[in-house]
N, C-alpha and C positions, 0 to 999 in steps of 0.2 A: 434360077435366082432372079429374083425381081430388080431391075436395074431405073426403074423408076425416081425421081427424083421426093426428097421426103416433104408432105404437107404440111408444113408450120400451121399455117389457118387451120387447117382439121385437126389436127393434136392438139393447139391452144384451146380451141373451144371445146374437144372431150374433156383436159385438165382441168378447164374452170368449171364445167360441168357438174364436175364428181369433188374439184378441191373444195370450191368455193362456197358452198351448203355445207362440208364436214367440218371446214375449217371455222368458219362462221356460228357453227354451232360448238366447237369447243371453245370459241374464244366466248360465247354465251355463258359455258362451264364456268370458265373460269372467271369471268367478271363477277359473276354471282357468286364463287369463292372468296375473290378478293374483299367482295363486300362484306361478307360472312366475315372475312377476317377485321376488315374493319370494325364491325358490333362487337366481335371478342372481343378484341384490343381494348376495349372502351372499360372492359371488362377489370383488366388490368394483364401483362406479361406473364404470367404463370400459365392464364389460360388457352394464352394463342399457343405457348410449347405445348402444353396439356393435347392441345386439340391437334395441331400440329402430327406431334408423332401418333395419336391416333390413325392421321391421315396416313403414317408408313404401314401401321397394319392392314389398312386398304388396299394400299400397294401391291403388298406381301399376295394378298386374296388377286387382286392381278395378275400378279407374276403366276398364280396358281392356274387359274382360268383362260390367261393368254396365249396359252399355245394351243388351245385347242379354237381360240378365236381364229390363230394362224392359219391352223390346217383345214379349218370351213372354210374362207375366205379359198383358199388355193382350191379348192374343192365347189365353191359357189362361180366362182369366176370362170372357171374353166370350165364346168356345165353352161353356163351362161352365154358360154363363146359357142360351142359347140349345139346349143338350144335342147338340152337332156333335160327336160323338166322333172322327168321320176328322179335326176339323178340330182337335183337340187334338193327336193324334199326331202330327199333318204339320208343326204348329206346334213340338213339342217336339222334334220332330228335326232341323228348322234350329234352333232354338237352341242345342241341345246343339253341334252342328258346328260353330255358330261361335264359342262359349263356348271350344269344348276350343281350337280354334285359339289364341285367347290365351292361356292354362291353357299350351301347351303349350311356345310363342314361350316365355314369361316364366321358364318350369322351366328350359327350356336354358340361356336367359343367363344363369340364377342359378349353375349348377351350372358352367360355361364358361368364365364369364368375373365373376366375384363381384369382384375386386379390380378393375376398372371400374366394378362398381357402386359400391361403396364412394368409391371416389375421386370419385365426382359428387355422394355427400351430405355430406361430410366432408373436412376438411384435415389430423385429427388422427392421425398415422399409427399411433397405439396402439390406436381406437378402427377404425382401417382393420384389420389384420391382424385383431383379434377375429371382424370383423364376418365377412374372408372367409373362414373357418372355420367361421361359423354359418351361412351363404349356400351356399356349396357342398352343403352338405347338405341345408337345408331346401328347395333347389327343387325335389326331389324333390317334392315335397307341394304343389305349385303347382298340376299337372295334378287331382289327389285334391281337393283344396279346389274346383277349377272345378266339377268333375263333381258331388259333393255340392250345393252350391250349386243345380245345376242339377234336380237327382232334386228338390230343398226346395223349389224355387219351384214346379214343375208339385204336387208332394204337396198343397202350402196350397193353389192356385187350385183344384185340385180337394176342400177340404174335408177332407182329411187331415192336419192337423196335426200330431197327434199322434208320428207314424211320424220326423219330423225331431227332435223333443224327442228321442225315445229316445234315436236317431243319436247326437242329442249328450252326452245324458247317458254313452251308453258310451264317445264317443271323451277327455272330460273329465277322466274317471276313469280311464282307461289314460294317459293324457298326465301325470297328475299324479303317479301311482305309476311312470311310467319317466321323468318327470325325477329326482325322489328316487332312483333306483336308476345313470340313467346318468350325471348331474351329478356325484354325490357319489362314484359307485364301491359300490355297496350291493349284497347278495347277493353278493359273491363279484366282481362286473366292475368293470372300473377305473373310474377316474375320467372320463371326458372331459370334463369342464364343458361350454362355450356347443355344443360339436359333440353332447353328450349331451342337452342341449335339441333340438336339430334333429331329432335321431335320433328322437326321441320325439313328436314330430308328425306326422313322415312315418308312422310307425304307429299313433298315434291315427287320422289320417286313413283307415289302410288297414281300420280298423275302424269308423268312423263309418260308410264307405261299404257294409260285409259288413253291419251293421246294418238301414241302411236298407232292400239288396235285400231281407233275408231276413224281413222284416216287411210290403215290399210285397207278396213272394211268397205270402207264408200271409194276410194280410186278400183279396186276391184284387184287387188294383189294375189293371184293364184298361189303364190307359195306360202306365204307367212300363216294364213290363216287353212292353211290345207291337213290340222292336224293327223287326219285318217291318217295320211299318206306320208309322214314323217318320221315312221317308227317301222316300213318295214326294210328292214335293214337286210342286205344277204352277209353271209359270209364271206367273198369275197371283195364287197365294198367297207365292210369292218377292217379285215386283214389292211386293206388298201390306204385307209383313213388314220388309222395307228401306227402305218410303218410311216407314211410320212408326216401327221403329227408327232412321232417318239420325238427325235430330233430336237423339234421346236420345243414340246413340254421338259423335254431336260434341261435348253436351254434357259426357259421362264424361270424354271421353278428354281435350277442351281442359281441364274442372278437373283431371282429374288430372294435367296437366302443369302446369298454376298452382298446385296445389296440391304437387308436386314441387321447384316454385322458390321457393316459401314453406319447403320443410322444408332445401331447401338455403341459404336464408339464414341457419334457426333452426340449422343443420348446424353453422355457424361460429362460433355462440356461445362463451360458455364451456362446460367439460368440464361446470362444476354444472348449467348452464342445459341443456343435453343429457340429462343423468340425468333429469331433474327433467318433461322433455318427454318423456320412454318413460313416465314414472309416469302423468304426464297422458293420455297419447291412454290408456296404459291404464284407467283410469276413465270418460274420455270414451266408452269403448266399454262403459261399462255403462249410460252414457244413450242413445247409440244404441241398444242393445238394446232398452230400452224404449221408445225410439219406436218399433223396427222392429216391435215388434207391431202398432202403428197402425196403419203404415204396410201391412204385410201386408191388414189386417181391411179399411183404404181402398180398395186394388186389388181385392181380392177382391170385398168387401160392395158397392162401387158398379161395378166394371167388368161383375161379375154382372147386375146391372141395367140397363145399357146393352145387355149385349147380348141381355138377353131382352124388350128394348122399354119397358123401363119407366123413362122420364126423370125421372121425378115424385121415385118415390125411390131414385133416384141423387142428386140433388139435395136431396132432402131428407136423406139418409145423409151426404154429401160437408162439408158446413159444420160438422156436429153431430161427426165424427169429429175435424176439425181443431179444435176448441177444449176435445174431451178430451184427444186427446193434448198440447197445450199444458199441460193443469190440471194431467195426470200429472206432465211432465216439470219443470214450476216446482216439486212437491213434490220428487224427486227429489233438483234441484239445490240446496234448500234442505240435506236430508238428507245428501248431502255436504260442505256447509259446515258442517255442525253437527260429523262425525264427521272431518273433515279432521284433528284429528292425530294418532287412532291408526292411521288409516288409511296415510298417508305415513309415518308411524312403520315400522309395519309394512312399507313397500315399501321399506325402506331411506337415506329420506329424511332426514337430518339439517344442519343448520347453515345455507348459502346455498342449496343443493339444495332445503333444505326452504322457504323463504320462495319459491324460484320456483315450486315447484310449486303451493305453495296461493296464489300469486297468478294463474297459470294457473289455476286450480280458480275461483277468486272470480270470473275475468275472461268464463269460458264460461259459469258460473251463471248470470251478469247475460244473459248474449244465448241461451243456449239458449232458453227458449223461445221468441223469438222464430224461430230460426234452424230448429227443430224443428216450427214451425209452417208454414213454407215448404217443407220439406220435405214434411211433409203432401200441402201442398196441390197441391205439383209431382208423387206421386206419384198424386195422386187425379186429376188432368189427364191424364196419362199412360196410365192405368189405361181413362178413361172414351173416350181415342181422342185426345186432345190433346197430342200429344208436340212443340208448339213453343213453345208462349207462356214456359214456365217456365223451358223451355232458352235463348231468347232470352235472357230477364233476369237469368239466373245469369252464361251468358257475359260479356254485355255488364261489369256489374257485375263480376265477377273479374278481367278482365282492362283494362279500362278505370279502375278505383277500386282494389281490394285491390291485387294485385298490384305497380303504382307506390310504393304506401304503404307495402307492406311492405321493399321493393326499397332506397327513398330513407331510410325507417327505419335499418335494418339493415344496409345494404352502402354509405350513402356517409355520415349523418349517423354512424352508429353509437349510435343511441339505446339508451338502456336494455332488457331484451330483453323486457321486461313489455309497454311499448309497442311494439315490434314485434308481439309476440303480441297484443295488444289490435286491430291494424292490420289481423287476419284478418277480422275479423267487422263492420268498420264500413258494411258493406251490408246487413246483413241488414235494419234497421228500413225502411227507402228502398225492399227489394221487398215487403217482405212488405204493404207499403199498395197497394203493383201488385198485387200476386199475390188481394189481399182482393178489388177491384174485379172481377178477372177472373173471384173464382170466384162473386157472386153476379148474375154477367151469366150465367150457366147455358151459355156460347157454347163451354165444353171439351167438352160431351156431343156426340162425333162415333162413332157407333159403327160396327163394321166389318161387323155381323152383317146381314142380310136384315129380321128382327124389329128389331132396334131401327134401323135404315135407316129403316124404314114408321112406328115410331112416334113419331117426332122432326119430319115433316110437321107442319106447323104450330104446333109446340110452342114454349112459352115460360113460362119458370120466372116462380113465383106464388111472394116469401118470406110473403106471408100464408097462404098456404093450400099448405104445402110435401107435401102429399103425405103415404101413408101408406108404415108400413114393410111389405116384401113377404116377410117372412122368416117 
């Protein structure tokens, strides 16, 4: 056992390394969402909920796609530790295949069949027609957004962070400048409103993605662009890759169908409480962004070490990550409470719209960190080869507690829509005290590599003597 003392200086600088480019570039996402939602707004409030719960069928395509994001990353990282290069390629080409396969499903039905979709989130038939006007078009960008996603996640486990910030920095700035141009009718072309929005995605995306190649191309990225070598798969690296993405893809896919049934209860609210929940998740996607740098830096920085043998610090890496990003994100949510009313000001928020929203705002303040802390910690389980414990307890929990509560809230007592909304998150305190026990029993470090196979033999995590950092 390594009895070394742990390097704060080397682990701060890997974290910012890997956080600070993913997080930077979600917070790019998101700006340029916000902004988006500003020109809707301008639009009038039908359109921001229209466009809004669009935004949960994206989600839903998420939750569909995300576990197999999961299980490349645990799979990129741990080759990455260990320097398997065939075994990076082999990896990143079933996950692209079965990434696009969702990506692909979810474009169709948007474009196909949109006023289906609509009518499962929504009763409001004003809020319906918008919506399939913006749907038809946007799932063009369904497939582009899979694929991006997926070029980001091999870029960061292999160390390249950077090349996705670009990505997104360019696709931001063309999204913002051809909303302005198609929304409004600017430069000389009409107006389309919420169809001008779509339109403008679908080619942000088609740029983020000429981005990225064309940046992996000239730094000289052996993997991304190695398609020969991506597709030959064995059977035993398939068997290997589906037992430990099932797991995670049950997880996804069961929350994002709970989490489906939660936006279709919040669907039926009133027209304000709609508006007021597009503003919201859009904010809330600025605190995700900054976890998702964490998050990123945890898979990375510990599944690295797992699978180049070294349990000590992964463990020692693993606890230290998840109560930075907790520190982050309580500052965070303070700082949108403090700026809550120019901010919904600005997104068009006024009168009952505006009291929901910043009570939505007040209500995830109080449980994000907690909620951001499990998350963490489910992605640093995952990362280091443990892709059931965290999925257990999310499931269970969602659909055993949230789910009923939101359900018997909203759809039979008809409770106020604050409490509904409060009714998402009354599990998170309840795991995250599971999830704390699990991660300082060290029993997540299952790794997949040969090297970290041999050096987990007799291993057993010391919190007094956690190890040094290997960075």
């Amino acid at each position: 056992m390594n009895t070394n003392r742990f390097s704060w200086g080397s682990f701060l600088r890997r974290v910012a390394v890997i956080a600070i480019p993913v997080a930077m570039q979600n917070l790019l996402t998101t700006t340029g969402s916000m902004v988006d939602t500003m020109m809707i707004a301008s639009l009038g409030q039908t359109e921001v909920g229209a466009v809004g719960l669009c935004a949960q069928f994206s989600s839903l395509m998420f939750s569909g796609y995300w576990g197999f994001v999961g299980g490349g990353m645990l799979f990129f990282s741990q080759y990455w530790g260990a320097k398997d290069d065939d075994g990076i390629n082999r990896s990143y080409g079933l996950t692209l295949t079965c990434m696009m396969t969702v990506g692909l499903a979810f474009g169709l039905f948007a474009v196909l069949f949109p006023g289906a979709v609509m009518r499962l989130y929504t009763d409001k038939p004003a809020i319906q027609a918008i919506g399939v006007e913006y749907l038809s078009v946007v799932g063009f960008a369904y497939p582009l957004m899979v694929l991006s996603m997926a070029m980001a996640s091999l870029l960061r486990c292999t160390e390249r962070v950077r090349i996705p910030l670009y990505g997104s920095i360019a696709s931001v700035c063309t999204n913002i400048f051809l909303n302005w141009v198609l929304i409004f009718g600017h430069l000389g072309l009409p107006a389309m409103g919420v169809r001008g929005a779509a339109l403008a995605t679908v080619i942000a995306q088609l740029v983020n993605i000429s981005v990225i190649l064309t940046l992996a191309r000239r730094s000289g990225h052996k993997y991304l662009l190695a398609v020969s070598r991506h597709f030959r798969w064995s059977r035993t690296l398939v068997q290997a890759y589906l037992r430990k993405c099932f797991p995670i893809i049950c997880n996804e896919v069961l929350i994002g169908v709970g989490n489906m049934v939660i936006n279709i209860v919040l669907g039926r609210q009133p027209e304000e409480a709609i508006a007021a929940l597009a503003v919201f998740r859009t904010l809330e996607g600025l605190v995700i962004g900054f976890f998702a740098g964490f998050s990123n830096a945890s898979s990375v920085l510990v599944g690295t070490e797992v699978g180049a043998g070294h349990p000590d610090t992964a463990y020692a890496r693993a606890w230290r990550l998840v109560y930075m990003c907790q520190a982050f994100i309580g500052l965070l949510g303070l700082a949108l409470i403090a700026l809550h009313t120019p901010i919904l000001t600005l997104m068009g928020m006024h009168g009952e719209s505006f009291r929901l929203a910043f009570g939505m705002l007040a209500i995830y303040a109080a449980f994000a960190v907690i909620r951001m802390g499990n998350w963490t910690q489910n992605d640093t389980f995952r990362a280091a080869g443990d892709a059931t414990t965290g999925t257990v307890l999310e499931i269970l929990f969602m659909w055993l507690m949230v789910l009923p509560l939101v359900w018997l809230t909203g759809m039979v007592w008809h409770a106020p829509t604050l409490l509904v909304f409060a009714c998402c998150y009354m599990d998170e305190p309840i795991r995250y005290v599971m999830m704390q026990r699990h991660l300082f029993k060290g029993t997540w470090i299952c790794p997949v590599t040969p090297e970290g196979v041999d050096a987990l033999l007799g291993w057993k995590p010391d919190r007094k003597n956690p190890g040094i950092d290997a960075g």
